[in-house]
C-alpha positions in Angstrom: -20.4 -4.4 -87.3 -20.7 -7.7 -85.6 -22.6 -10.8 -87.3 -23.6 -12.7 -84.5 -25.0 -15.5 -86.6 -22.0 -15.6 -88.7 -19.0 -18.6 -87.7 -16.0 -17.0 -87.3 -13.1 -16.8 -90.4 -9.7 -15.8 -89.9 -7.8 -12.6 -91.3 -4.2 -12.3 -92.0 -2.9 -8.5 -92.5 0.0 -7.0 -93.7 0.8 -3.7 -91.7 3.7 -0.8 -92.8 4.2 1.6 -89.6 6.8 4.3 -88.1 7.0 2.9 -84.8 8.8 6.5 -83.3 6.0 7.2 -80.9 5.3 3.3 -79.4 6.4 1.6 -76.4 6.8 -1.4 -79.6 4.3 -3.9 -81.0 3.1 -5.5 -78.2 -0.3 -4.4 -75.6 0.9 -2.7 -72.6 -1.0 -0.9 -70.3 -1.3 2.8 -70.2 1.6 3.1 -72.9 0.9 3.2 -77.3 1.8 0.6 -78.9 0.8 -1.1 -82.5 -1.1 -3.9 -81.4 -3.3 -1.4 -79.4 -4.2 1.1 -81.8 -4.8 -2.2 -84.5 -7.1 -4.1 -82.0 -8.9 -0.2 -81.0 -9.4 0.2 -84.9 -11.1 -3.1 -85.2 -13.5 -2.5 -82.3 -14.5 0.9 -84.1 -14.4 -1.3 -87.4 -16.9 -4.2 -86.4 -17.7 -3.8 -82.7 -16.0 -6.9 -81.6 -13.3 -6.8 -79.0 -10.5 -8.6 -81.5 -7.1 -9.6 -79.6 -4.5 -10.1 -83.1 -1.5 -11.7 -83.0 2.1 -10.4 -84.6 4.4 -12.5 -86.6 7.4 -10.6 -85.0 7.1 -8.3 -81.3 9.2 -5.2 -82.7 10.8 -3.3 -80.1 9.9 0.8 -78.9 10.6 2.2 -81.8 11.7 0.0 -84.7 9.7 0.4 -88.0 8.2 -2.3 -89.9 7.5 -2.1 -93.8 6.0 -5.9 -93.7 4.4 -7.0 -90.4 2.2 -9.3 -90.4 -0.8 -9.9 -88.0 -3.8 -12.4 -87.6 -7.2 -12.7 -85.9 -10.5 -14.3 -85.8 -13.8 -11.7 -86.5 -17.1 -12.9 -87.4 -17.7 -9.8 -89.2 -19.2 -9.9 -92.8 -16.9 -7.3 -94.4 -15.0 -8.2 -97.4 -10.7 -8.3 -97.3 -11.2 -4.6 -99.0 -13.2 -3.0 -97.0 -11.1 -4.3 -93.7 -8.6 -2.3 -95.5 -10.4 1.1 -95.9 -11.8 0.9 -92.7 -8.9 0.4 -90.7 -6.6 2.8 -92.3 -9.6 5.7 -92.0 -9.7 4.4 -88.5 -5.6 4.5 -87.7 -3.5 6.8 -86.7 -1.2 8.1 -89.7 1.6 6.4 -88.5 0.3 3.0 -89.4 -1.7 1.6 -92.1 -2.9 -1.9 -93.3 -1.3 -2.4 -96.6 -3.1 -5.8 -97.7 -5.7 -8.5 -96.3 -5.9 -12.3 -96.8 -8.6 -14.6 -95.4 -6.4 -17.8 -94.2 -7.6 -21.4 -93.2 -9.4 -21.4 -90.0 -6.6 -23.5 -88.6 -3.8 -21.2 -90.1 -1.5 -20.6 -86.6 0.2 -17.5 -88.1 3.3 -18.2 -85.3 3.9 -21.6 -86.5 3.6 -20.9 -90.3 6.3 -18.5 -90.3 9.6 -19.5 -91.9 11.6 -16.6 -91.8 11.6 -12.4 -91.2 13.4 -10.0 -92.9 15.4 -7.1 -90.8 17.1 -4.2 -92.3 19.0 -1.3 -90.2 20.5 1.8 -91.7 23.3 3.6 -91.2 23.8 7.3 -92.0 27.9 7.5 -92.4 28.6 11.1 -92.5 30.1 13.8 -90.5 26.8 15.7 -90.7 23.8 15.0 -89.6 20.6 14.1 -92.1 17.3 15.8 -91.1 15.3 13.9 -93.0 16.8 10.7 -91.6 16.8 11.0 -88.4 14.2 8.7 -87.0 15.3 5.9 -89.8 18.6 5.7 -89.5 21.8 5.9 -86.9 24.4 8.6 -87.7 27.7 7.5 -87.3 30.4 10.0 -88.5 33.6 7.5 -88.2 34.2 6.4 -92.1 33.3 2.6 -91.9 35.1 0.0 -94.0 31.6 -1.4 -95.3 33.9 -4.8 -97.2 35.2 -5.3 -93.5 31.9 -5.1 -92.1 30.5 -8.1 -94.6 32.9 -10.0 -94.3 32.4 -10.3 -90.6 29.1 -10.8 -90.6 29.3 -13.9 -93.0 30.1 -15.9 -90.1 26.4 -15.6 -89.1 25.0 -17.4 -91.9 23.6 -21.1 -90.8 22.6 -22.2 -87.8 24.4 -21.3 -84.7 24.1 -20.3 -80.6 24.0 -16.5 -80.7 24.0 -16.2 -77.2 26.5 -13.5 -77.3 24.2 -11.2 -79.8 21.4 -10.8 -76.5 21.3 -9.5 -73.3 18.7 -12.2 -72.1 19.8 -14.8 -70.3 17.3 -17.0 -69.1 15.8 -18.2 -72.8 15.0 -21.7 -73.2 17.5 -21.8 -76.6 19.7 -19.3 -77.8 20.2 -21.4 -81.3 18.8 -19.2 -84.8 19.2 -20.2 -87.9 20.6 -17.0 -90.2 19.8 -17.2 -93.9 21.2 -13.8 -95.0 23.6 -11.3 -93.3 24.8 -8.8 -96.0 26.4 -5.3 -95.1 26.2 -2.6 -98.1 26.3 0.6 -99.0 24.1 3.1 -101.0 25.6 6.8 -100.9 25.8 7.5 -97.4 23.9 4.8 -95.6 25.6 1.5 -95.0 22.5 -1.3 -94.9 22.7 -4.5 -92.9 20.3 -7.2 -94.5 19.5 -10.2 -92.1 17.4 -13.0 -92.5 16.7 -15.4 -90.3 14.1 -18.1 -88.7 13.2 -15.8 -86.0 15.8 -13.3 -83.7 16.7 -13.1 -80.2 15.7 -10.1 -78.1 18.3 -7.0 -79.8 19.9 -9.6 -81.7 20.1 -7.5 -84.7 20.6 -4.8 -82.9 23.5 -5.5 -81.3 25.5 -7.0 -84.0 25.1 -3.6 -85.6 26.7 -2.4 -82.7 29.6 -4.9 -83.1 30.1 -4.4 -87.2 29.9 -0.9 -86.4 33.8 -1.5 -83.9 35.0 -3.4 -86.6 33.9 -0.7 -89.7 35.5 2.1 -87.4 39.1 -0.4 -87.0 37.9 -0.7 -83.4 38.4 -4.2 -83.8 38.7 -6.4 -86.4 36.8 -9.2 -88.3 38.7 -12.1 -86.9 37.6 -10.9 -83.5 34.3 -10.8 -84.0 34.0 -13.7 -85.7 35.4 -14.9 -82.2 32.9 -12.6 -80.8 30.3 -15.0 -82.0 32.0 -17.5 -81.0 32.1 -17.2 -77.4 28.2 -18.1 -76.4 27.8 -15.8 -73.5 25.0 -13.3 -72.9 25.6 -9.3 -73.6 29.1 -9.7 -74.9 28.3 -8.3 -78.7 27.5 -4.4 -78.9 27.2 -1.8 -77.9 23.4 -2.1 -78.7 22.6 0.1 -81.7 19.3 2.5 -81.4 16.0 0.9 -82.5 15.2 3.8 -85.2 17.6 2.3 -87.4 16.1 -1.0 -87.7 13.0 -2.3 -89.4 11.1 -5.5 -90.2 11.1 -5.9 -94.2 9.2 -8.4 -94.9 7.4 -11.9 -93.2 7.8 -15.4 -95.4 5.3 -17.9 -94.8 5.1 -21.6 -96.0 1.9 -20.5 -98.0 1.7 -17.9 -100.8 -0.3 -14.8 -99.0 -0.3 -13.2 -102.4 -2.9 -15.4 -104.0 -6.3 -14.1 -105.1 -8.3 -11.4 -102.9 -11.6 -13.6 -101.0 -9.9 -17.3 -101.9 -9.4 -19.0 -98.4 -5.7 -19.8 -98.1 -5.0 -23.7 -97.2 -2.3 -25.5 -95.5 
């Protein structure tokens, strides 16, 4: 509970959830979303009205095996029992995973240096049960080779104005570390990394790989694709069940010793 003597401290967490049944991660009235069921677990946690803040704003319902949120509490409990509380606390469908105290001054935005997407693909003629929230079926046999080499042309920094539908953004210029298309049995597995991602960004480039897989189109044309700078001309947008948010790098090491206050 709260510690009203206590100063304040700041909490990093790393949070794994199924994001099927939320209007996405951030608070919206009247609607589920992550950051509301988080910041309703705290208040049963410590009694303090917490607001948090998310390292990436996932969409209705994109997963996340690695998001990361911070907050300031001036409750006493230790990084451990934040974890066990919350998760008894949560709904099934999403559960802290790890907890680091950070420098008060830690600005969990501004410290991020990259995120780590992945969407799958189911490509097969039949339909997988068990995959069904986690992945896009696409029956069409996709040319995976074609489908990398097309999205090499993303790697290092570039306008990707064509990869969102938002037009009004004060830059549409990312800066891609990783695009890799593979396959493993019968998904095909985009990889991107980059310094942050425009709104369906990721989303719609599957969409685009997806023509040039099927012999739609091929890779030359998208690499004009990307090209071309203007908003809502990659896709079709791919569904958000497919996609999910790997993994958050910071410029300091959140993996350091449980308790030890992480410094800038």
């Amino acid at each position: 509970m709260v510690s009203q003597g206590l100063p304040t401290k700041r909490l990093v967490l790393v949070v794994e959830y199924d994001g099927t049944r939320y209007h996405g991660f951030q608070l919206q009235a009247r609607v589920p979303t992550i950051q509301g069921e988080i910041e309703q677990a705290l208040l049963r946690l410590t009694g303090e009205r917490i607001r948090i803040v998310g390292a990436s704003r996932t969409d209705a319902g994109v997963h996340a095996r690695g998001q990361v949120v911070g907050f300031r509490t001036r409750s006493a409990l230790s990084t451990e029992t934040f974890i066990k509380g919350l998760n008894y606390y949560l709904p099934q469908d999403i559960a802290v995973r790890a907890a680091f105290r950070v420098n008060n001054n830690f600005d969990l935005r501004r410290e991020v240096i990259s995120r780590e997407y992945r969407y799958f693909i189911v490509n097969s003629s039949t339909p997988s049960p068990l995959e069904r929230m986690r992945a896009y079926l696409v029956a069409t046999p996709l040319n995976v080779d074609a489908m990398n080499k097309a999205c090499q042309v993303l790697i290092g920094k570039h306008d990707f104005a064509s990869f969102t539908w938002v037009g009004n953004l004060r830059s549409t210029v990312r800066t891609v570390y990783k695009a890799e298309v593979y396959k493993e049995g019968e998904l095909v597995i985009l990889d991107m990394k980059a310094d942050s991602f425009l709104p369906q960004q990721i989303r719609r480039t599957v969409g685009a790989l997806i023509k040039v897989g099927a012999g739609r189109t091929d890779v030359e044309a998208f690499w004009g694709l990307a090209g071309l700078k203007r908003p809502g001309l990659a896709g079709p947008t791919a569904p958000p069940y497919g996609l999910c948010l790997m993994k958050v790098d910071f410029r300091i090491d959140m993996a350091r010793a449980e308790g030890e206050d992480l410094q800038h």
